[in-house]
N, C-alpha and C positions, 0 to 999 in steps of 0.2 A: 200651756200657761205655767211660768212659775209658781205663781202662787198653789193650783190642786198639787204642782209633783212636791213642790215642800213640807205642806200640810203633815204633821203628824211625824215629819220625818226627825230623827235623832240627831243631834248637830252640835260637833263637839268645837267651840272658838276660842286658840290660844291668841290671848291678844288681846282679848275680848274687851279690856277696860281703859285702851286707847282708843284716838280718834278715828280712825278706820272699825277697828272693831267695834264700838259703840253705835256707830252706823250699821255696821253688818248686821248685829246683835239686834238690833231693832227693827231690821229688813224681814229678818229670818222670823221672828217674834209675832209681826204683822202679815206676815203671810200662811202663822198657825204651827213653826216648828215648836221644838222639844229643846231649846238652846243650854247646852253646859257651857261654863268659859272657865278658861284656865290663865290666868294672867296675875301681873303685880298689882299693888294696888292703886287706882286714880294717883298719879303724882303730878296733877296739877289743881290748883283751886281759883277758878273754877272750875269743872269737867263736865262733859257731854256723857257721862256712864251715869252721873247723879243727876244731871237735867232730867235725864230720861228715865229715872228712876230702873236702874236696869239690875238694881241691888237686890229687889224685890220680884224679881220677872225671871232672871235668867240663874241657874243654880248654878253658885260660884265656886267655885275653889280657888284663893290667891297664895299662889304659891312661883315660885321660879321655875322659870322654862330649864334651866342649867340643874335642877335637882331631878334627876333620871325616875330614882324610886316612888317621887310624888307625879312625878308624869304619867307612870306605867299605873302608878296605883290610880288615879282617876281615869286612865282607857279602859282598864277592867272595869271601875265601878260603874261608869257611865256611858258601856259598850257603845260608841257612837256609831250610826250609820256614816255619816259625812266627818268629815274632821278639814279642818278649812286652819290653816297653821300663820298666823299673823304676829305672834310672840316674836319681840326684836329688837336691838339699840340701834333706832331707826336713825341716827342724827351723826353726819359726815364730820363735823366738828368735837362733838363727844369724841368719836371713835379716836381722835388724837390724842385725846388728855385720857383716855383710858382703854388702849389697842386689845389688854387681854380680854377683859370683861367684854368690850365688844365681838372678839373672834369664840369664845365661851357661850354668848346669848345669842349670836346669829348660824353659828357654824355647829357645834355643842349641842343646842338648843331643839335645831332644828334636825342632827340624826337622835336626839333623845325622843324628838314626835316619830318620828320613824319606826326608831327601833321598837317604844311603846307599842307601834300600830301593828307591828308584826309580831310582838309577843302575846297581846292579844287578841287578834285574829279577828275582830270584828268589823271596823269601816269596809265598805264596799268602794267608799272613794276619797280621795285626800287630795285638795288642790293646796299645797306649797306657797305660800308669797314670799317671793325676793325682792327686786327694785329692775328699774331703768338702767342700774351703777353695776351691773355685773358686767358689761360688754369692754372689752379691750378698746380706752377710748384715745385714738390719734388724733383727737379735734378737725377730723376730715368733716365735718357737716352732715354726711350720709346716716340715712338714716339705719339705725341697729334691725338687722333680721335674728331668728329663733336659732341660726345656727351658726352666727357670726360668735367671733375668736371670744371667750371669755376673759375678764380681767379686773384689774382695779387695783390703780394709783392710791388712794387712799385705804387704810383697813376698813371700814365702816365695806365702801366697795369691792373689797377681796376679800371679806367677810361674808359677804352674800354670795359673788362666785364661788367661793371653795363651797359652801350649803348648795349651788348648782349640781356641784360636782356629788355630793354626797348624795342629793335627791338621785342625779343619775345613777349614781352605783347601787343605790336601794332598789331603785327601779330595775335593775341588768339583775341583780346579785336574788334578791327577795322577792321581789314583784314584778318578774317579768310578762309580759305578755302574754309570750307565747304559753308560759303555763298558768294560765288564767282559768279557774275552774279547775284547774288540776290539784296544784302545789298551793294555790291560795286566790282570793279572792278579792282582792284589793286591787283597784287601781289609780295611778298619781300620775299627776301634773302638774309640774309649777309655773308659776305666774307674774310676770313683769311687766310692769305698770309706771307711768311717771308723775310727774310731779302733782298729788291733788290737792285741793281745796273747796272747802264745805264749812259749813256751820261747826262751831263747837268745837273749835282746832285750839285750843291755848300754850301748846308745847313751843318751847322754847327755840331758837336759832330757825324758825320756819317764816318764811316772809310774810305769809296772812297774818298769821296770829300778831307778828312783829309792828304788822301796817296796825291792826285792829286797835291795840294796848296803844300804839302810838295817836290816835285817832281820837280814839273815849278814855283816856284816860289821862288826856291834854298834854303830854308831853312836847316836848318844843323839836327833839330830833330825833328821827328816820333812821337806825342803822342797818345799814344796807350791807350787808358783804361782798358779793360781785356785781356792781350794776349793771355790767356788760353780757353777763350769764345768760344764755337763752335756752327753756325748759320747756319742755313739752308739758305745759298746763292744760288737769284735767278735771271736771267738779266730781267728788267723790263717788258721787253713788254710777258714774259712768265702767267705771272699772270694779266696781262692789257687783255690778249686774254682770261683768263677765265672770267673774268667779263662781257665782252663783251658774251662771249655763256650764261650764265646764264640769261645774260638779253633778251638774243632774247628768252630762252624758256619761261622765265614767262611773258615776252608778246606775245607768242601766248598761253599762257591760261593754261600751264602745270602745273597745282597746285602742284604737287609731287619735284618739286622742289623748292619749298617753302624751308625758314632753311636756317643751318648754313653749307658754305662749305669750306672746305682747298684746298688753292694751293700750292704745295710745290716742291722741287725740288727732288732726285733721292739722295737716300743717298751719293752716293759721292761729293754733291756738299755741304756735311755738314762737313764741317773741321773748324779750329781755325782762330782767327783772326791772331795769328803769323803764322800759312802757308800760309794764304791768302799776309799778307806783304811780305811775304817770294818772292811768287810767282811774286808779282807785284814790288819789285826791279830786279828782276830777268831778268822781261820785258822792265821795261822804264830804268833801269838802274840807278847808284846813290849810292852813299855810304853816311847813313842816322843811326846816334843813336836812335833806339828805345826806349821811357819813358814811363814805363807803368804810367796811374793813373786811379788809381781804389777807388777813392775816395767815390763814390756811388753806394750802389750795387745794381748788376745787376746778372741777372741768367749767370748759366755756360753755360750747355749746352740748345739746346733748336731743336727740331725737330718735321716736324708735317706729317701727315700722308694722302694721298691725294687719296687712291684709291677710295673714293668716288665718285671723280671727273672724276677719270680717266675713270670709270666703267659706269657712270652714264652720263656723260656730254661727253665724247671721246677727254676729254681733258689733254694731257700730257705734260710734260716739255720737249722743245726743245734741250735747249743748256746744255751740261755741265760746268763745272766748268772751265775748259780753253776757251772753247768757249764764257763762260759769261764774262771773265777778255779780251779777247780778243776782241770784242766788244765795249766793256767797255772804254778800254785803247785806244782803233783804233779813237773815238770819242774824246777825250781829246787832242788826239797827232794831230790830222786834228783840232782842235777849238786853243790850245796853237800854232799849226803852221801856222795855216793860208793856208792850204793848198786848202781848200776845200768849197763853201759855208757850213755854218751849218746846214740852215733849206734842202736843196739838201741833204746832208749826212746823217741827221736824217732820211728824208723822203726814202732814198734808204733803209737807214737798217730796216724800219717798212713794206717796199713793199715786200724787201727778205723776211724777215719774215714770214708774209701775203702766199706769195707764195709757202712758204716750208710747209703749212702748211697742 
């Protein structure tokens, strides 16, 4: 069970006060860790990090992933057993209007966790997140495997590759394998995951949040950027639980999962962004002008392939694609109605979860 091997365990989350991490942070929380987070601060209002009051729970340090010396100085102070790295200018569109600061906070960022880990010699294990956007994409429809050509058309996504590249060379150069227990004690693997969706998501240029604001807060049009876009939709805590097992095997010692792994959802939950709106007026109800703009490109389709995970790890995706919107939407409608505490509601649907599991 996760929950006994996390208990008590030291858990350091850069990221920590974004929407995935907020999620993480509160998974790790409820099943009795020691959570540090290392991240900027909430820059949206509202935020799933202050829903959940996680100001008060988890011991922060907001500081930039890109400042080396405040990295390395909270791995020493906060020796972490696990170190889970989700610090990132997660947003394809950003990384246009500002190429460096994105190659700086994804690429930078992410050998500054690194290098912290190996100057202070304490994690036992470090799962990496990248994205679905590191794979060299020909718009062939096929779906991405762990060792397929790395790449990316956009910086946002040849940001995260070239961080591919740099986990690998930490991993061959510092953290190899073979001298595990010798030369050190660490072992890492990163993590590539597609498109999710959860509660508590209010970041900008992401279609949930975009449907949501569009939805409660009565706007008249939907802007939509590619309608034709097909993603592999996954609800968040699907790909939160594999991080979570990858990191309990490499710290108990299982070199062989070292590397790069995908989580992905079940081909049917890879449809368009116009069925997905389709489905979500459907639900909350609303009569809404869709506007595409597709001002900056971005891949069609995009799918990745997870039996590695599945095979390897016994880990699978839960929910389908109604199941994810349902979810999804049940959190929104209890937070815009006031029906419900948030952090209580959160915290049931991560227990379900947990339970079904």
């Amino acid at each position: 069970m996760l929950d006994d091997f996390f208990s008590g365990k030291k858990v350091l989350v850069t990221g920590h006060s974004g929407f995935k991490g907020s999620w993480l942070s509160e998974m790790l929380l409820l099943m009795g860790s020691d959570v540090a987070g290392y991240s900027l601060s909430p820059n949206t209002d509202p935020n799933l990090f202050s829903i959940l009051g996680l100001e008060k729970k988890v011991k922060n340090h907001f500081a930039d992933i890109r400042d080396y010396k405040k990295v390395l100085g909270v791995m020493k102070e906060e020796r972490p057993e696990i170190v889970i790295h989700m610090a990132a200018q997660p947003l394809v569109r950003d990384s246009y209007d500002d190429p460096v600061y994105t190659y700086e906070t994804n690429l930078i960022g992410t050998v500054n966790a690194l290098q912290a880990m190996k100057e202070a010699g304490c994690a036992k294990a470090a799962v990496m997140i990248t994205t679905d956007k590191v794979y060299e994409n020909k718009e062939s429809g096929t779906p991405f495997k762990e060792d397929d050509k790395l790449g990316g058309y956009d910086p946002y996504s040849a940001s995260k590759a070239c961080a591919e590249i740099a986990i690998g060379s930490y991993i061959n150069s510092f953290f190899n394998p073979e001298k595990f227990g010798i030369s050190h004690n660490t072992l890492i693997a990163s993590a590539r995951a597609g498109n999710v969706m959860g509660g508590g998501d209010w970041s900008k240029d992401r279609l949930v949040p975009d449907m949501m604001r569009a939805f409660y807060e009565k706007k008249e049009t939907l802007l939509v950027r590619n309608p034709d876009a097909v993603r592999p939709w996954q609800h968040v805590l699907d790909p939160l639980y594999g991080y979570l097992l990858l990191a309990k095997k490499l710290h108990e010692g299982k070199k062989d999962f070292v590397g790069a792994w995908n989580f992905a959802p079940e081909t049917s939950n890879c449809i368009s962004v116009e069925e997905l709106v389709k489905k979500a007026v459907k639900d909350i109800g609303g009569d809404y002008a869709v506007k595409a703009d597709a001002g900056k490109h971005e891949m069609k389709t995009l799918r990745l392939d997870a039996a590695k995970a599945k095979k390897r790890l016994a880990w699978k995706p839960t929910f389908g694609m109604d199941q994810c919107l349902e979810r999804t939407f049940g959190w929104y409608k209890n937070f815009y109605g006031r029906k419900q505490g948030m952090k209580d509601y959160t915290d049931q649907q991560i227990r379900e979860y947990m339970d079904g599991r």
